[in-house]
C-alpha positions as a Markdown table, in Angstrom:
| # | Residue | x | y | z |
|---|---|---|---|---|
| 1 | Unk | 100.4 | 95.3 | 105.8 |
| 2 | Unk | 102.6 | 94.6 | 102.6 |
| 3 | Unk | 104.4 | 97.5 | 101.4 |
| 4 | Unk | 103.1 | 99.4 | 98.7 |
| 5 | Unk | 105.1 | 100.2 | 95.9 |
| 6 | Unk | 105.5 | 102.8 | 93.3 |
| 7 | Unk | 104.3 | 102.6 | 89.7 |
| 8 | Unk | 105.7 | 105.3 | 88.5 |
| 9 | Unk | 106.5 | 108.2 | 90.7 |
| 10 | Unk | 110.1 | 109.6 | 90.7 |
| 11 | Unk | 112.6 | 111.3 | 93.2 |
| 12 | Unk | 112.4 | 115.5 | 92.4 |
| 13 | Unk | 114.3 | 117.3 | 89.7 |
| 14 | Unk | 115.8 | 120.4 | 91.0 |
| 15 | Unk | 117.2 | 122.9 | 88.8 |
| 16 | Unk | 121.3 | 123.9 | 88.8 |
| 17 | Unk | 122.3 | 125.7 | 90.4 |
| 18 | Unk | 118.7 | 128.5 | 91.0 |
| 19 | Unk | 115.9 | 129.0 | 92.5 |
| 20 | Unk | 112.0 | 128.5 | 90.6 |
| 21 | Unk | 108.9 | 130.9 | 91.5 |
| 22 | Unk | 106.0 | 129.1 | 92.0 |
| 23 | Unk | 104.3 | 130.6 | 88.9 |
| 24 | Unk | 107.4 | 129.7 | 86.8 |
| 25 | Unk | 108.4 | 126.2 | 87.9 |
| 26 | Unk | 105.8 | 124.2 | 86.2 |
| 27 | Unk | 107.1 | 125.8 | 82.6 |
| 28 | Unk | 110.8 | 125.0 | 83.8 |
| 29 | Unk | 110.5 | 121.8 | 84.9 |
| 30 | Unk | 108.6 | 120.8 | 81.3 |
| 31 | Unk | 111.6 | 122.1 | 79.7 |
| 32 | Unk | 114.1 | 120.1 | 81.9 |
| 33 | Unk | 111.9 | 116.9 | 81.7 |
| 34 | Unk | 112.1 | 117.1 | 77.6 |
| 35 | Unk | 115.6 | 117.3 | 76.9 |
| 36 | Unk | 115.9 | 113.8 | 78.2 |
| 37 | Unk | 113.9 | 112.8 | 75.3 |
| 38 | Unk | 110.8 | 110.9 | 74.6 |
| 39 | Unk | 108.4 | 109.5 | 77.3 |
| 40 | Unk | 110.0 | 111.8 | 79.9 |
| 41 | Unk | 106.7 | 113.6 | 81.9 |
| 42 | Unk | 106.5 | 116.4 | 84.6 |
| 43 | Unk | 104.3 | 115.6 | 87.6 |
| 44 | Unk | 101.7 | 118.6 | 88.0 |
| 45 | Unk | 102.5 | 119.8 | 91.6 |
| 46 | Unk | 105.6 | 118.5 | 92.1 |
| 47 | Unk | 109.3 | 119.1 | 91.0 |
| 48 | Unk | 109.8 | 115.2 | 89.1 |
| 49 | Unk | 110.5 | 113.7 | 86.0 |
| 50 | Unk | 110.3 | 110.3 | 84.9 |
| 51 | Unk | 109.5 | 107.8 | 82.0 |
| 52 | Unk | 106.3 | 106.7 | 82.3 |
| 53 | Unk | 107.6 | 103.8 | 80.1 |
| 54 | Unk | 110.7 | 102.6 | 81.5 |
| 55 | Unk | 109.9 | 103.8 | 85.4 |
| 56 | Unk | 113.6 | 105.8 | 85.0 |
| 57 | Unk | 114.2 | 108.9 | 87.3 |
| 58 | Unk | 116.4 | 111.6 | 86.7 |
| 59 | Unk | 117.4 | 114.4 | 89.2 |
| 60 | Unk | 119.4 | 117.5 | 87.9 |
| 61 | Unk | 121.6 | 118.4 | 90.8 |
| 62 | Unk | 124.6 | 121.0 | 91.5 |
| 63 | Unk | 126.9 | 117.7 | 90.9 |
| 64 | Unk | 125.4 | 116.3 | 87.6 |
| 65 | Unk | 122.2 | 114.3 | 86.4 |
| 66 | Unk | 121.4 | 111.4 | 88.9 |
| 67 | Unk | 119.4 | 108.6 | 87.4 |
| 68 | Unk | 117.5 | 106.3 | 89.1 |
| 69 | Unk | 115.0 | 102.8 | 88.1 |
| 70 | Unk | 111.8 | 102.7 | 89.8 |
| 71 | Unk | 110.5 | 100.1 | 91.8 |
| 72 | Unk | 107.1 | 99.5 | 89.2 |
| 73 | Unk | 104.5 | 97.4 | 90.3 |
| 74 | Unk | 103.0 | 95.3 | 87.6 |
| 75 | Unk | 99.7 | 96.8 | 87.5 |
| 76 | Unk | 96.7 | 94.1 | 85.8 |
| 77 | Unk | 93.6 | 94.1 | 84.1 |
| 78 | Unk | 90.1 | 93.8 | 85.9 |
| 79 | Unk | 87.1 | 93.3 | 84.3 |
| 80 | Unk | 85.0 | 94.2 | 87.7 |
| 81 | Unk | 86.9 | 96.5 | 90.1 |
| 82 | Unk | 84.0 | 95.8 | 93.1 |
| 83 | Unk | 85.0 | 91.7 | 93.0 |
| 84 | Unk | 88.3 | 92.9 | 92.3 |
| 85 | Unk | 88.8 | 95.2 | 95.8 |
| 86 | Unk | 89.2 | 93.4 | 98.5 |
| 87 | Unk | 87.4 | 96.7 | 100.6 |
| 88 | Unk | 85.3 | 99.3 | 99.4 |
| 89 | Unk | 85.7 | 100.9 | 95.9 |
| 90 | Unk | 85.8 | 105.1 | 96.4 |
| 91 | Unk | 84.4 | 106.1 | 93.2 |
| 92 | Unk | 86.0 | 109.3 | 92.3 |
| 93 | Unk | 84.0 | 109.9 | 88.8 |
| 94 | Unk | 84.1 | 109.7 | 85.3 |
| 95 | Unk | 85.9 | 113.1 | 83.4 |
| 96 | Unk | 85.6 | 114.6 | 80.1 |
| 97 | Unk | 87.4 | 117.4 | 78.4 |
| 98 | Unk | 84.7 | 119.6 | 79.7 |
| 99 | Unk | 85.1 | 118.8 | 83.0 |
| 100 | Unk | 88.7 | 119.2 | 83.6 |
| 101 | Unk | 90.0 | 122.8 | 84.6 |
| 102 | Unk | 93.5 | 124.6 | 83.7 |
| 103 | Unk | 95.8 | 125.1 | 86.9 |
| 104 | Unk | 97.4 | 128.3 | 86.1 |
| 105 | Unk | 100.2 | 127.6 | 88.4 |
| 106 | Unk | 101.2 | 123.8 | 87.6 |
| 107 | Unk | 99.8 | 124.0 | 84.0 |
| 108 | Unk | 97.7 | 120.9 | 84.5 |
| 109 | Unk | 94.5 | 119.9 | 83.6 |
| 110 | Unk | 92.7 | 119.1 | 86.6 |
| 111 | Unk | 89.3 | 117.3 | 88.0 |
| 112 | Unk | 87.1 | 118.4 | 90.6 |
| 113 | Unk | 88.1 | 117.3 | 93.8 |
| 114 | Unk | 86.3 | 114.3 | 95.5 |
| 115 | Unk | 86.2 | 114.0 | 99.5 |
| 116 | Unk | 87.1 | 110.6 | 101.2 |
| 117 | Unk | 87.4 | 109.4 | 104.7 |
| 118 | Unk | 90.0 | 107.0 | 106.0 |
| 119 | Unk | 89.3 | 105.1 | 109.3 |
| 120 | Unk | 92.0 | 104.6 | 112.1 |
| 121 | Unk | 92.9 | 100.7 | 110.2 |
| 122 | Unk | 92.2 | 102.1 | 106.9 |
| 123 | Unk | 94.6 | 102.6 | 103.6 |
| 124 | Unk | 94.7 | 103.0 | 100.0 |
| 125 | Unk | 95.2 | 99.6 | 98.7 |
| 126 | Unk | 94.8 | 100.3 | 94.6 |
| 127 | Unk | 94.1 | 102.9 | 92.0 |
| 128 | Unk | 92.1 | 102.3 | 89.1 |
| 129 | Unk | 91.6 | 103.4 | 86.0 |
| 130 | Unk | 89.8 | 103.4 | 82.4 |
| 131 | Unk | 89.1 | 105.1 | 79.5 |
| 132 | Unk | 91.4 | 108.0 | 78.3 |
| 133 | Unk | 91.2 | 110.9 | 76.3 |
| 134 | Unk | 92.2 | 110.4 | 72.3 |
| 135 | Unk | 94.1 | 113.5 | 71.8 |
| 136 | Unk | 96.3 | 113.7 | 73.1 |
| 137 | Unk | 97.2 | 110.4 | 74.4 |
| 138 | Unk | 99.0 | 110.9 | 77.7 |
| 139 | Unk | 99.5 | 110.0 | 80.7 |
| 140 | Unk | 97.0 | 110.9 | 83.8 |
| 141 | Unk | 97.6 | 110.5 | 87.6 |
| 142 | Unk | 95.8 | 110.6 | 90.8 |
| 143 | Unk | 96.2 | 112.7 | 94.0 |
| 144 | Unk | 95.4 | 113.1 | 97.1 |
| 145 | Unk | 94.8 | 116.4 | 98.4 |
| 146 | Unk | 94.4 | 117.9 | 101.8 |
| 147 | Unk | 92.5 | 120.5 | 103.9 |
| 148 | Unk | 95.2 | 123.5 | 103.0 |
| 149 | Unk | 95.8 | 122.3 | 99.5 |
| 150 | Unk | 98.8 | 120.1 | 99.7 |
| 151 | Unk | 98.8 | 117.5 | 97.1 |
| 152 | Unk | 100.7 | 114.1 | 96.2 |
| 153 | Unk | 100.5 | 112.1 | 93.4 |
| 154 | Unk | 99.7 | 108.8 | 94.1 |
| 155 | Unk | 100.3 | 106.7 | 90.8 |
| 156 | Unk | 99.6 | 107.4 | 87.0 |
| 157 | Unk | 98.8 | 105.5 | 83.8 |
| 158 | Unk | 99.7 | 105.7 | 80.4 |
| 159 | Unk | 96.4 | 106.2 | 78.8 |
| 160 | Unk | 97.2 | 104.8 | 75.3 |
| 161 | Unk | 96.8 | 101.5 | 77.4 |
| 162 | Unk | 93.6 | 102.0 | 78.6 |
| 163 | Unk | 91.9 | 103.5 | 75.1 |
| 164 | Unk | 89.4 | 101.1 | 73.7 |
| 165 | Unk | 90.1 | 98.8 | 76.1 |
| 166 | Unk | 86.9 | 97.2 | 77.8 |
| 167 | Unk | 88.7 | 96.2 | 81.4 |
| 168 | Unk | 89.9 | 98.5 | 84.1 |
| 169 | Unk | 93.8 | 99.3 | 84.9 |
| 170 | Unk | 94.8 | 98.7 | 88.6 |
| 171 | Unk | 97.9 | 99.6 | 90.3 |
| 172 | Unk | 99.5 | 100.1 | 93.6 |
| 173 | Unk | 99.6 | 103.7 | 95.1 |
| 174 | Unk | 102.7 | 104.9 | 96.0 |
| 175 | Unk | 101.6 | 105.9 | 99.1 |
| 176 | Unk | 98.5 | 103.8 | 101.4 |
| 177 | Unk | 97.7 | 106.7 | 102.8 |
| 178 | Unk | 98.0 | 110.1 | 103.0 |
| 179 | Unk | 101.3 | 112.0 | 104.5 |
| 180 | Unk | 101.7 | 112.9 | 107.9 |
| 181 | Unk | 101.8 | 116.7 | 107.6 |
| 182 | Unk | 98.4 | 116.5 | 105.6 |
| 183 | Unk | 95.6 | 117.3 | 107.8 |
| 184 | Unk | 91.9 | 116.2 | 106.9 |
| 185 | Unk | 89.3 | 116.2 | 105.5 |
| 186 | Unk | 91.2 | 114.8 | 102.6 |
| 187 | Unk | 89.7 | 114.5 | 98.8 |
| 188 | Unk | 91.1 | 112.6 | 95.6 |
| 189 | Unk | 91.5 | 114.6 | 92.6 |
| 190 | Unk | 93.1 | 113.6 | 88.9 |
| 191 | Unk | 95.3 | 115.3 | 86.3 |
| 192 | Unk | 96.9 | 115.0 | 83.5 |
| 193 | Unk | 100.8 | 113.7 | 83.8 |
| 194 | Unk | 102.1 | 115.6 | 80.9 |
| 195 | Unk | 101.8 | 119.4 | 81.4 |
| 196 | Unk | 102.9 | 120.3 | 77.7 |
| 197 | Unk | 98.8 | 119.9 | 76.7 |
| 198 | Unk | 98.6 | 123.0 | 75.1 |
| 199 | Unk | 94.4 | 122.5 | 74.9 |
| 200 | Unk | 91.9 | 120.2 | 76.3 |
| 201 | Unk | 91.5 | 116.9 | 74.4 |
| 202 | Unk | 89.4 | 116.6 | 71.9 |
| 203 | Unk | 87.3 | 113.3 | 72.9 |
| 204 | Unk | 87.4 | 110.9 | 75.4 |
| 205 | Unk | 86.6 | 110.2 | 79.1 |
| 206 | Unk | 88.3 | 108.4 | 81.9 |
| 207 | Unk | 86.9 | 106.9 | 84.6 |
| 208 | Unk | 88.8 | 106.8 | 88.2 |
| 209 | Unk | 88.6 | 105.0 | 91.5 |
| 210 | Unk | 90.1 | 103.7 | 94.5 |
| 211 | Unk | 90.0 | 100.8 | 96.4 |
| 212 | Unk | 90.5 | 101.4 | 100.2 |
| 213 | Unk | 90.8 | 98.5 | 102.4 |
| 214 | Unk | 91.4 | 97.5 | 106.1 |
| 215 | Unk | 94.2 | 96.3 | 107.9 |
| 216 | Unk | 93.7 | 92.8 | 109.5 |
């Protein structure tokens, strides 16, 4: 099985020199992630920032800023994700404003989550993605969550792409399957990628699946 590589996902930001309660990290980490400037997001669950744009890291350690460039796969258009997964397509659903929830902790907007099984030859081969939300314009991610509530982002897209367009937006996971210290049953939820949303959008819907293939 060819490696799967990362759109956009980044190595985690850790704050100089402290330590972040739970409740407060998602409010510090947007403020670290904005003084790098514009197109620089905060990953609801996690500790990362990155350019959704660029694919650029950054990682505030004891020693300095470290910057790193993401390996980004290419993503494409496709006008039929069932011809275009070579597997079966996991629908995970299609979202409005009303049907995303706050997270009080991460300050994310956040979809029901969906349950999925993976066989023993099984992986997540692409993520896809359309529609989006008109205000605001951000980017929104997929997870994968499991039994006790751990969570990992598996890949994201800038949704001012996917507005108005009439194809869906695939990409490569950064991760083909689950981590090893998540235990099942797992599920597949989304959320937005920029946690500074201070309200739901306004209008919009965006429609998410997987595809999940088998190894040869």
């Amino acid at each position: 099985m060819k490696s799967i590589k990362c759109a956009i996902l980044a190595a985690a930001a850790l704050v100089s020199g402290s330590l972040i309660h739970p409740a407060n990290a998602a409010v510090e980490y947007v403020r670290i992630c904005s003084l790098y400037g514009a197109g620089w997001f905060y990953y609801p669950g996690s500790d990362s920032c990155v350019n959704l744009y660029t694919g650029e890291t950054r990682k505030a350690t004891e020693d300095g800023v470290f910057s790193s460039l993401v390996t980004r796969s290419p993503g494409y258009w496709v006008m039929r994700p069932e011809l275009a997964c070579l597997g079966r397509v996991q629908w995970i659903g299609t979202f409005r404003p009303a049907d995303l929830t706050l997270n009080t902790v991460t300050a994310a907007y956040e979809t029901r989550t969906v349950p999925f099984t993976l066989g023993k030859k099984e992986f997540i081969s692409s993520l896809m993605m359309s529609g989006g939300f008109g205000d605001p314009a951000k980017g929104f991610c997929i997870s994968v969550k499991d039994s006790g509530g751990k969570s990992q982002v598996l890949g994201c897209a800038d949704m001012t792409s996917l507005i108005g367009s009439p194809a869906t937006w695939q990409i490569s996971p950064v991760r083909s399957t689950p981590p090893t210290t998540f235990t099942a049953p797992f599920s597949f939820m989304g959320s937005n990628a920029d946690v500074k949303w201070s309200s739901l959008p306004a209008t919009g819907s965006i429609t998410l699946s997987a595809c999940i293939q088998s190894v040869l």
